[in-house]
N, C-alpha and C positions, 0 to 999 in steps of 0.2 A: 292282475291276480283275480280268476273268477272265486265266488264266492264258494266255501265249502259243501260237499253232501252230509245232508244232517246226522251221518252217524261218522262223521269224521271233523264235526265242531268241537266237541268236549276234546277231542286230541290236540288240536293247535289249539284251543284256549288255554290247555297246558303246557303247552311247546312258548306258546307267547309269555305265561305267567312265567316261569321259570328260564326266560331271553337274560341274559347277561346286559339285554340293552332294555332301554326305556321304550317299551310299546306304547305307542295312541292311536285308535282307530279314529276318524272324524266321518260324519253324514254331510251331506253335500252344501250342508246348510254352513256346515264347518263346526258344528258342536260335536264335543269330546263324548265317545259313547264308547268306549273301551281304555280302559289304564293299568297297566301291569305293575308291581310289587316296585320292578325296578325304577318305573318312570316316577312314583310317589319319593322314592331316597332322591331322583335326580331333581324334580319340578318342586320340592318341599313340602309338598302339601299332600292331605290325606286324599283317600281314591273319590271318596266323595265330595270336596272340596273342587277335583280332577274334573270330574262329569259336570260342574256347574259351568265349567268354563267354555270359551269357543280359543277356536285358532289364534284371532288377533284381537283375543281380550283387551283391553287396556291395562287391566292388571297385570301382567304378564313385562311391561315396559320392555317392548322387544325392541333392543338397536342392537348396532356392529359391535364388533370386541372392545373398537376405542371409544365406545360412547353415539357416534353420532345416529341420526335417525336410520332407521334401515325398512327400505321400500317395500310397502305392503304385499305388491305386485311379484317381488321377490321371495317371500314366503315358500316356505317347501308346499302347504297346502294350498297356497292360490298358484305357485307355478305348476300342480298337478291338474288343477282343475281346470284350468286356461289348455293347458296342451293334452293331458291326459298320458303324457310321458314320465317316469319316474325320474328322480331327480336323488343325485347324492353328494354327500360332502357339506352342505350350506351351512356356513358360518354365523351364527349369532347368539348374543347376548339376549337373557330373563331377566326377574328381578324377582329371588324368594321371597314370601311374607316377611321373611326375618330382616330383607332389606341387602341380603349377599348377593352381588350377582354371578349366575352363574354362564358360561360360556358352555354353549353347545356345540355337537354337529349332528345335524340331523340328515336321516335317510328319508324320502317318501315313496308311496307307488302307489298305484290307481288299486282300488277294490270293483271287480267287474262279477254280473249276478251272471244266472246261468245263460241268459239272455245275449250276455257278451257287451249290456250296457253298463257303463260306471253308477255304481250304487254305494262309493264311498271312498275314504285315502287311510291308508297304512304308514304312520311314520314311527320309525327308530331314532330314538336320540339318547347319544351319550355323553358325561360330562366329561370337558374335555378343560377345565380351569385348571387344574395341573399339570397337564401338559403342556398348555398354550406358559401359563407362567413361566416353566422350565424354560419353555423354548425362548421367553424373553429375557430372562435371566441369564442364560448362553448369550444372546447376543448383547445385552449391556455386558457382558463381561468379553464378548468377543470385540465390542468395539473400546473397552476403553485397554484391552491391552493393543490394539490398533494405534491407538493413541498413544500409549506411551510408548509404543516402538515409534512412532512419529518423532516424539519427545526425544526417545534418545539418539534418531537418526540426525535430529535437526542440531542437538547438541553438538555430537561426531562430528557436521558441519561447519558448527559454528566454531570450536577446537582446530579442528582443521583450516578454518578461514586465515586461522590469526599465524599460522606458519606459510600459507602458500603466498601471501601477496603483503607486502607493504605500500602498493599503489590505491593510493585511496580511491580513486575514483571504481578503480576495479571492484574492492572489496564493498563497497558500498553497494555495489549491484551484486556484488554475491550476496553480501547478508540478507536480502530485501529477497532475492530471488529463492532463498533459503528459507526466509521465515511463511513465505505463498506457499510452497512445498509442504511444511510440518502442517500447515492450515489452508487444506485443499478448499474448504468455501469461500474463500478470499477474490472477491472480483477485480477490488482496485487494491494498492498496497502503495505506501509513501516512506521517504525515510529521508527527516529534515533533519538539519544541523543547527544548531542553535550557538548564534553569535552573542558571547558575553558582553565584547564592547558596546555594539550598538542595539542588543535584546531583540534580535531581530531573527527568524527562522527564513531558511534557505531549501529549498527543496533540492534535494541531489538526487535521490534514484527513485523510481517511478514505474510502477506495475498498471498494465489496462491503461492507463493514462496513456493519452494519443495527443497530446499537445507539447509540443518543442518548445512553447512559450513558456511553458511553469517550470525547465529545468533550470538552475541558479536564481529565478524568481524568488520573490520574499514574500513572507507572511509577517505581519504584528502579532507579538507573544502579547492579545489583548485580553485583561482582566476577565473570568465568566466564559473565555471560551474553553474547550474542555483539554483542549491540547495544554494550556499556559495551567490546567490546574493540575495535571497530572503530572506535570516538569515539575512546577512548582513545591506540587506534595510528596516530589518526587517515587509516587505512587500510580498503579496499573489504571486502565479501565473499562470497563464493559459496560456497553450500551446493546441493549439488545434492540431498543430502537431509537434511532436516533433523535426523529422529532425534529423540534425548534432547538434544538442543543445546539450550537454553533461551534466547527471544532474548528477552524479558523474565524480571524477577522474575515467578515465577507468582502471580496472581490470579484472583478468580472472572472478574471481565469479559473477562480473556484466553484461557478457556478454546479457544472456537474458533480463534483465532490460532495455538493451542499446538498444532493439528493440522495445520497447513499444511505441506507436505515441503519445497519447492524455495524460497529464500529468497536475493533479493540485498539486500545492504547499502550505501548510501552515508551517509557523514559527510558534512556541510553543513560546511563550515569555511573561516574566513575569517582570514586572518594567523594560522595555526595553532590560532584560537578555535573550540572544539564551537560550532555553533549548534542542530544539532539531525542529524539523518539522514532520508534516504526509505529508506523498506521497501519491497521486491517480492516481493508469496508468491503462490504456488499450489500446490493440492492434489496436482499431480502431482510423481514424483519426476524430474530430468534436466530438466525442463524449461526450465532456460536454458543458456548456454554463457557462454565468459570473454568472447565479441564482447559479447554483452547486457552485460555486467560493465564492460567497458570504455565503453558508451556512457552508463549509469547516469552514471559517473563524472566523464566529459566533460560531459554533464547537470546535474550535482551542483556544479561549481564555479561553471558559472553562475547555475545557483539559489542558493547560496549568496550570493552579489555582489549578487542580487536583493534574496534575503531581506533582507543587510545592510542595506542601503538604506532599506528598508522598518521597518525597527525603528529606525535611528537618524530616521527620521521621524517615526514613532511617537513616540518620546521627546521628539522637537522638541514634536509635537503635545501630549503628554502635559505638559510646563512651561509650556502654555500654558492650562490647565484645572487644575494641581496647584498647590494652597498649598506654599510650599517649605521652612516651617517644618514644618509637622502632617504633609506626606505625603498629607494631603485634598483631596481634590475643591475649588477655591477656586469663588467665588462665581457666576462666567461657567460651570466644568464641571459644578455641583451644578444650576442651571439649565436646562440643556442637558440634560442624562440624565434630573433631575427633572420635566422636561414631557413625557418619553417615556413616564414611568412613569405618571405621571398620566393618558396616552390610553391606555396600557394598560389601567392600572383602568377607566375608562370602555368600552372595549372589549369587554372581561371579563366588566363587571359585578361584578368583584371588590372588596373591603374594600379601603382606606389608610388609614395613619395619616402624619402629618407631628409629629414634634417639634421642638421651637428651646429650646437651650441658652444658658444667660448666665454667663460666669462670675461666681462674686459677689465683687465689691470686687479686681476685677483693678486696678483704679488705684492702691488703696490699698499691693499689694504692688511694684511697680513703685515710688512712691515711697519705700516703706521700706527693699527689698532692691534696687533696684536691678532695670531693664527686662530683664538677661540671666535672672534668676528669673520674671521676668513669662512669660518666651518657656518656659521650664523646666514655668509652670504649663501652660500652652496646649498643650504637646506633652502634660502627662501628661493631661489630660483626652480629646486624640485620643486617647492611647493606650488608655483605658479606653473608650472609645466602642468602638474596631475591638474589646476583647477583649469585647465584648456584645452584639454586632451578628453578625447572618448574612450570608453571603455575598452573600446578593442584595440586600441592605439596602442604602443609599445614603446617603453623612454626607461633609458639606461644612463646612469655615471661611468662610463667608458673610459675618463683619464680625470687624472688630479682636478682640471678645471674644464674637463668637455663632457658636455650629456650628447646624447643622440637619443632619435623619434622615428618610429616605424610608423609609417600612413597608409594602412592597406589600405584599397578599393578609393584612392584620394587624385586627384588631378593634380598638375601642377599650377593649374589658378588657384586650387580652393586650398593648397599646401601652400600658396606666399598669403592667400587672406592669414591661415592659422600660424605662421610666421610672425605678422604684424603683428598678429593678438598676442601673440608670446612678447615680443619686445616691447607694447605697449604696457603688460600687465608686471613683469620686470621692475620697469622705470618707474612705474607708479605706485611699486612694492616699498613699504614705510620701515625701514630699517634705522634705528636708533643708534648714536652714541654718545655720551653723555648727555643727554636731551637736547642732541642737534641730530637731524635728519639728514642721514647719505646716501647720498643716490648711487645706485648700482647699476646696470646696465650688460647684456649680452651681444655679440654677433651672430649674426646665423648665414648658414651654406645650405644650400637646399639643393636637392638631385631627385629627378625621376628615376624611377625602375624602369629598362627595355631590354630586349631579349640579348642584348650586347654583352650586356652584366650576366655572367654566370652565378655569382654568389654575392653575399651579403657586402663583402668586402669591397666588392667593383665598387658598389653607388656608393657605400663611402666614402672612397675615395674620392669620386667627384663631388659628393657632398665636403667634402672638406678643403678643396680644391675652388669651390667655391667660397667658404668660409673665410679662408686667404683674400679672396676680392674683396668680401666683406671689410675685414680689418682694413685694408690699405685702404677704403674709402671713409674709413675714419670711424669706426666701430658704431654701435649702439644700430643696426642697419640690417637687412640682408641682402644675400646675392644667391642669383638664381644658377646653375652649372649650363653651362653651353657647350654643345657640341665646337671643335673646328673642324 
């Protein structure tokens, strides 16, 4: 803009005086040498006041809208005088004498003499603190009904959960997978069960987490960590950073977890009973608020109703495949699992071994002592089976006095070692009657799995076929099955 002919200044000094925007003329120096009526109601201060100042006064405390510093270099007046281009829109915060701040936007543009060189900058600024608040106040109100349509989506879900599935293991990665959803900042996400007998946490479903080792894994529910005090207080919790707060007992497989900052917590409880909690983490700090907290929770009770549901089905299911004496797998569930294992093995290509157990001369102690000794024996034989057995091995009560044992991925040398171990630990089991000690004793029939055997049934047959040799060589022994 070159500069006016002198009988057409007194016109735009009144065109500027009467601008609906804040006029500031600046000299190159960057000092204030024009102020129009409106720039004094925007900048708070009287015209004179106006002209003592420069551009980047200090008084002035010019940052961004949210406070932080805003680059001098960025300036409508030093970015005009750097390119000599006008510049529009620029965002920034003042600070009036009275201490309000006000939010701008300013216009600028070069002042050029009749020369055609710059002899000064022209900026427009209006206040724009109502606006900008409106427009913040739409979106805190745009995002928290975001959030509670989240809220009630996740509900809808979680309602939903507790009709579509009684498979626990399913519904457990639905709810988990449900609760990442309602809380899109969520990096990793956990959801443990928590065992009354032994107070111990289990991890079952698992978000971001890329380790196959922490699934069934346990945690100690130990004192001061925050997971055992939120079970305990049966109450929520928000960390917005996590810190040295330990939300497990530490372990190796926990490592990465123990780096996560931001961390919500819900307890799963149901008539005041821990059933377990969902965990919410991510690496960043703040990253959630008490809304997220709050909807977790609402979440949280109906997962919990779910989950209920789903374990006391469990259980139902579980009496119906559980001998009630032993605690073992009875005959219908050692069949059912056992043909799983067995397409396994053939899957695999992997080794099995099958053994079958007889008690020896269970009749005999039944009539002597009495059928409550008989059941006395029967448990303690379970009971030395489970303390011989690995986890993934399989042992059922199959008949009044025969158990049977699935030995996936097992050979048949390292199935007669685990054979001996059974009949040594048997024999050497302390059974009492009137404080005299009776020895008890099994036979065992041992068979490998080959691709001969179609089904569960084949190898026990030769497992039992075996067992037969056993006994005729005078019990307490085993015998291995052999081909003719």
């Amino acid at each position: 803009m070159s500069q006016p002919a002198p009988n057409q200044e007194s016109l735009l000094e009144r065109i500027m005086e009467t601008s609906p925007a804040g006029i500031v003329v600046f000299d190159l120096q960057g000092r204030i040498t024009f102020a129009n009526a409106q720039a004094e109601k925007v900048l708070g201060l009287a015209r004179e006041n106006i002209l003592q100042r420069t551009y980047n006064d200090p008084a002035w405390h010019i940052t961004r809208y949210d406070g932080s510093p805003f680059p001098e270099e960025e300036l409508p007046f030093a970015w005009v005088l750097a390119t000599g281009q006008p510049v529009y829109d620029v965002h920034h915060a003042i600070e009036r004498p009275d201490g309000q701040q006000v939010l701008l936007s300013v216009n600028a543009a070069p002042l050029l003499d009749e020369a055609g060189k710059l002899s000064g900058i022209i900026s427009a600024i209006q206040d724009v603190t109502e606006q900008i608040q409106a427009e913040q106040a739409l979106q805190k109100a745009y995002q928290a009904l975001e959030q509670r349509n989240r809220e009630l989506e996740a509900l809808h879900m979680a309602t939903t959960m507790m009709v579509s599935t009684l498979d626990l293991r399913i519904l457990l990665d639905r709810i988990l997978a449900a609760a990442v959803s309602a809380v899109p900042q969520t990096s990793n996400a956990i959801l443990v069960a928590f065992d009354l007998h032994d107070q111990h946490l289990r991890f079952k479903s698992l978000f971001g987490v890329y380790d196959p080792a922490l699934y069934e894994s346990e945690a100690s529910l130990e004192e001061g960590s925050l997971i055992s005090q939120a079970m305990n207080e049966r109450r929520p919790i928000y960390l917005a950073d996590v810190g040295r707060s330990p939300i497990f007992k530490p372990s190796p497989q926990l490592e990465g977890i123990a780096k996560l900052r931001s961390a919500l917590i819900a307890p799963l409880v149901i008539e005041n009973r821990p059933l377990g909690a969902i965990l919410l983490l991510t690496r960043q700090q703040n990253a959630y608020n008490e809304g997220y907290l709050n909807l977790l929770v609402s979440f949280a009770s109906f997962a919990a109703a779910a989950l209920n549901n789903a374990q006391l089905h469990a259980e139902v299911q579980a009496m119906a495949i559980v001998d009630p004496l032993t605690q073992l797998y009875n005959r219908r569930g050692f069949f059912e699992i056992g043909q799983r294992e067995i397409e396994r093995s053939k899957r695999d290509s992997s080794s099995l071994c099958i053994i079958m157990l007889d008690t020896d001369q269970l009749k005999r102690f039944n009539d002597t002592y009495g059928h409550g000794f008989g059941d006395r024996v029967l448990v303690t034989i379970a009971d030395q089976l489970r303390n011989n057995l690995r986890r993934t091995d399989l042992v059922g009560r199959i008949g009044g006095d025969e158990f049977a044992v699935v030995l996936p991925k097992t050979t048949i040398q390292n199935a007669s070692l685990i054979a001996q171990r059974m009949l040594d630990s048997v024999h050497n089991a302390m059974l009492l009657w009137r404080g005299k000690h009776v020895p008890i004793s099994v036979s065992i029939g041992l068979a490998p799995y080959d691709l001969t055997c179609r089904t569960l049934e084949d190898v026990l047959l030769r497992a039992d076929q075996a067992l037969y040799k056993a006994k005729q060589s005078g019990r307490n022994c085993f015998a291995t099955w052999e081909s003719h």
